[in-house]
C-alpha positions in Angstrom: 108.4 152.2 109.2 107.4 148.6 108.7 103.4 147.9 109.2 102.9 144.9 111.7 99.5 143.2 111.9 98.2 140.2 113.4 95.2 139.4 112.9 93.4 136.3 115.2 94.9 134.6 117.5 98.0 135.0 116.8 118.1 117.1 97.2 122.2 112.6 93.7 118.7 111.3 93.0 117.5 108.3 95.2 115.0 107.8 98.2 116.2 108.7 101.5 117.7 106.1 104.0 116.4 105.6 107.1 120.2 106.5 108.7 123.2 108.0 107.9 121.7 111.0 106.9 123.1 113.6 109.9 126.8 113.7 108.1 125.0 114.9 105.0 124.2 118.6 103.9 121.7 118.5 100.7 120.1 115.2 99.5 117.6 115.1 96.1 115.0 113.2 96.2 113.1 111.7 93.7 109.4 111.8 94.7 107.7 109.8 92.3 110.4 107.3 92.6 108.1 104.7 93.3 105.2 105.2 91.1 105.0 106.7 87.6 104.3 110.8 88.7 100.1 111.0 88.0 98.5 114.0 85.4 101.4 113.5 83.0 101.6 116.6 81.3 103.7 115.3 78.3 106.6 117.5 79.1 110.4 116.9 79.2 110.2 117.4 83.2 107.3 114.7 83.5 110.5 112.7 85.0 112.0 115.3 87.4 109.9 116.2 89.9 112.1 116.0 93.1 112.7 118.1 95.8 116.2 119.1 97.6 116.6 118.0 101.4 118.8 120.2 103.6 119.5 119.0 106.9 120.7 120.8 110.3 123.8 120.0 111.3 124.2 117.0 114.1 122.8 118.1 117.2 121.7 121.3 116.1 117.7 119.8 115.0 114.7 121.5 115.8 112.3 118.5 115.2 110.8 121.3 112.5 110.4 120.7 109.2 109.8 123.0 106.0 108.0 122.1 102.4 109.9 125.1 100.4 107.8 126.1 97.0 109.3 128.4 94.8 107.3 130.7 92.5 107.7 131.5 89.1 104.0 132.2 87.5 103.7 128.2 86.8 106.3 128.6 83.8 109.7 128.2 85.9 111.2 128.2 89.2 112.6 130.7 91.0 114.6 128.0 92.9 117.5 130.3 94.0 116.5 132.9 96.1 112.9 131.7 96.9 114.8 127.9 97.3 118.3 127.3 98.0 119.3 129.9 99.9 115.9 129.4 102.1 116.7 126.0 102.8 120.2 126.7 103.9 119.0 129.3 106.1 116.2 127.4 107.8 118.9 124.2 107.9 121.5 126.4 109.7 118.8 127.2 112.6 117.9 123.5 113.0 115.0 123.6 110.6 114.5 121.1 107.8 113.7 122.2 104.7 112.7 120.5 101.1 112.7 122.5 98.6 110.3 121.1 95.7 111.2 121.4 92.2 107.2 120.7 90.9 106.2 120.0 87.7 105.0 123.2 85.6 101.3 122.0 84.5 101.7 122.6 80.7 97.6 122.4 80.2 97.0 119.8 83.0 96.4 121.7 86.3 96.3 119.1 88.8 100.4 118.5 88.4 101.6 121.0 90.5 99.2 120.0 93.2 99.7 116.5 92.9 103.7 117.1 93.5 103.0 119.1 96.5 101.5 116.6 98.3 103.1 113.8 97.5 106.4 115.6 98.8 104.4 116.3 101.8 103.5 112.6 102.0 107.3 111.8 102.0 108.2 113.9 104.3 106.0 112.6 107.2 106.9 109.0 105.9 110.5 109.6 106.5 110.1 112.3 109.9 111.2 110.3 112.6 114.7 108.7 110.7 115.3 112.6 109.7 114.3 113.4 113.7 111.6 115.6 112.9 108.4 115.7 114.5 105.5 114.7 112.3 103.3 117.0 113.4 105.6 120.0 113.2 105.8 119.9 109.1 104.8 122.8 107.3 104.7 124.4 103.9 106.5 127.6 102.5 105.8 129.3 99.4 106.5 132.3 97.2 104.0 134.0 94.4 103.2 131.3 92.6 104.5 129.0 95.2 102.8 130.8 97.0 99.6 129.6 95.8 100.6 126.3 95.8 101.6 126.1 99.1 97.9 127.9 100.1 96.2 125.4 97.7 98.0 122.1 99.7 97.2 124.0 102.5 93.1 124.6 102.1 92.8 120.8 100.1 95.2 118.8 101.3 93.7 115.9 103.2 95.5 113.4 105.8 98.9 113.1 105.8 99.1 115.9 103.1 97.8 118.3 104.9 100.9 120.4 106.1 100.7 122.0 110.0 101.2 125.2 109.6 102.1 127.6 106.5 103.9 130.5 105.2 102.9 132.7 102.1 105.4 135.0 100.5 103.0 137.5 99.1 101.4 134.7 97.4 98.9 134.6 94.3 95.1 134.0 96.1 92.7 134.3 94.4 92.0 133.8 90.6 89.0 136.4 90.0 89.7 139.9 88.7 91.2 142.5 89.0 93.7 141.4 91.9 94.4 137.8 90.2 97.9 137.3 88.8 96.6 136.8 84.8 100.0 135.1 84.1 100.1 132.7 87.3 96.2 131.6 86.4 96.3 131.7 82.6 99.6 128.9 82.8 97.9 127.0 85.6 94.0 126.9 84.5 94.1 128.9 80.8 91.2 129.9 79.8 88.9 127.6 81.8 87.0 130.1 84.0 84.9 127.0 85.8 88.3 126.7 87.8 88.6 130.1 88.9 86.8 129.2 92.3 88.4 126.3 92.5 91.7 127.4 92.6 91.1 130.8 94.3 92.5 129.8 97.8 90.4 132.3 99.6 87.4 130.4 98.8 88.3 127.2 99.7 89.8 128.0 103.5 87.9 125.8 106.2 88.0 125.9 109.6 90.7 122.7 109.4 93.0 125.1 107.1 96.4 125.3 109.0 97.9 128.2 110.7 99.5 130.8 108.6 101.6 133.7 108.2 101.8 136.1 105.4 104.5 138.9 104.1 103.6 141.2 101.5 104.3 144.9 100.2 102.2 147.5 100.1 103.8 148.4 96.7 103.5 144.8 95.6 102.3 145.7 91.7 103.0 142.2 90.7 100.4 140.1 93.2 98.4 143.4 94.8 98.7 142.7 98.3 94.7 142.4 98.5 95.6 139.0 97.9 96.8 138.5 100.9 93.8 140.7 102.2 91.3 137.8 101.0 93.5 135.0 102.8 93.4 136.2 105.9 89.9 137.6 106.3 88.8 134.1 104.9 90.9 132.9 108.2 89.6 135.0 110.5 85.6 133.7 109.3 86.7 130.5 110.0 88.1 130.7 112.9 91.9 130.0 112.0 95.1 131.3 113.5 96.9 134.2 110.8 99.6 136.6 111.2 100.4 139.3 108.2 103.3 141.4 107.8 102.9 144.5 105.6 106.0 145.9 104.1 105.8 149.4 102.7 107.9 148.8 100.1 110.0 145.8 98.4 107.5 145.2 95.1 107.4 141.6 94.3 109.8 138.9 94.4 112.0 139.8 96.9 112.7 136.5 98.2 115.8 136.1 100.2 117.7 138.9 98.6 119.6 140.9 101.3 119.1 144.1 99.1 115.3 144.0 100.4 115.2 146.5 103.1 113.4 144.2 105.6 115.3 140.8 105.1 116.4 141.1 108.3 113.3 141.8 109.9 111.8 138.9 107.8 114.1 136.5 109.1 113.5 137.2 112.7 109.9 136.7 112.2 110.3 133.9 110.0 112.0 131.4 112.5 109.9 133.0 115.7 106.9 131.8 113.8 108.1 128.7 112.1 109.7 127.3 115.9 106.5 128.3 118.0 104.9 125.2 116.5 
């Protein structure tokens, strides 16, 4: 039986055109086009970072939009089925979705960040020619993503700042024993002045957006207590946060069908995403 809680109140590489863009599927976009990309970290994918646009079909838009960060401990992607096959799903109900192939930091921890909100930055800068209200863009994110997505969420400032977000049993916090060593060690290493820093839990305030969390119970990857510290953090200050408990599905299920609740995911998934 699946646990439901609710808890408060309830991408071709080139920039984007302003038009023409409704006949067109999947569109890459280079995000530091523009600008050198900042926090180099002297890696071969210091020229990369980009994120993949999927686009509702003509007439079928929303005016909702979705930042899509994949996990992967901050030493890969899992950009298939915590990416691709998320952004087509969100794009065939009308949802935009950009899924963001970020930098791995490689010893220089603000990357990651800094390509999360830049992304975010383009997005709102190119809403209204992709008909998508600005104020209904919002960030996605799995494990590591996961913690990405939380970390643009609690520091993002201005037009970075996303409006609402969803965490995929997501790495929180960086103290022990619930932290995710291999997550923290890639991002921060062995610099324990960041733990706090970077420990999402800790740095919610009552402008932190909306959010919704699914995690296992059995999660013995990211211990669902992560999740835990997220939305109690919410609830002190004040903020909307909705958790689904699993009872089982370990970690990583992304969008794989063979998850027992994928269904049940989905459902929820748009209901929250389109109440915006």
């Amino acid at each position: 039986m699946i646990k439901f809680f609710r808890i408060g109140a309830l991408a071709l590489l080139l920039l984007l055109p302003a038009a023409g863009f409704a006949q067109k599927k999947l569109m890459t976009i280079d995000i530091w086009k523009e600008a050198p990309a900042p926090n180099s970290n002297g890696s071969e994918n210091d020229n990369n970072p980009a994120m993949d646009v999927y686009f509702p079909e003509k007439g079928g838009n929303t005016g909702h939009a979705v930042l899509v960060c994949p996990g992967g401990g901050y030493g890969g992607l899992a950009d298939y089925h915590e990416g691709a096959q998320f952004g087509q799903f969100l794009s065939d109900n009308g949802i935009t979705a950009a899924v963001l192939k970020y930098r791995m930091p490689h010893g220089h921890n603000q990357v990651p960040l800094s390509d999360a909100e830049q992304a975010m930055k383009l997005m709102r800068q190119y809403a209204r020619s992709w008909d998508v209200d600005p104020h209904k863009i919002g960030v996605m994110g799995f494990s590591a993503g996961g913690h990405l997505a939380a970390t643009l969420s609690t520091k993002g400032k201005g037009k970075s700042r996303p409006d609402f977000s969803v965490l995929f049993y997501p790495v929180i916090t960086f103290t022990e024993p619930e932290t995710h060593t291999g997550s923290r060690d890639n991002l921060v290493g062995d610099n324990t002045s960041l733990w706090d820093y970077y420990s999402a839990d800790k740095q919610v305030t009552r402008k932190t957006p909306p959010a919704l969390l699914f995690h296992s119970s059995d999660d013995d990857g990211v211990p669902i207590r992560n999740s835990e510290l997220y939305v109690e953090a919410m609830k002190k200050n004040g903020r909307d946060v909705v958790l689904i408990t699993y009872p089982t599905g370990q970690h990583g299920w992304g969008f794989s069908s063979n998850f027992a609740s994928h269904e049940d995911m989905k459902e929820i998934l748009l209901e929250y995403i389109l109440k915006f």
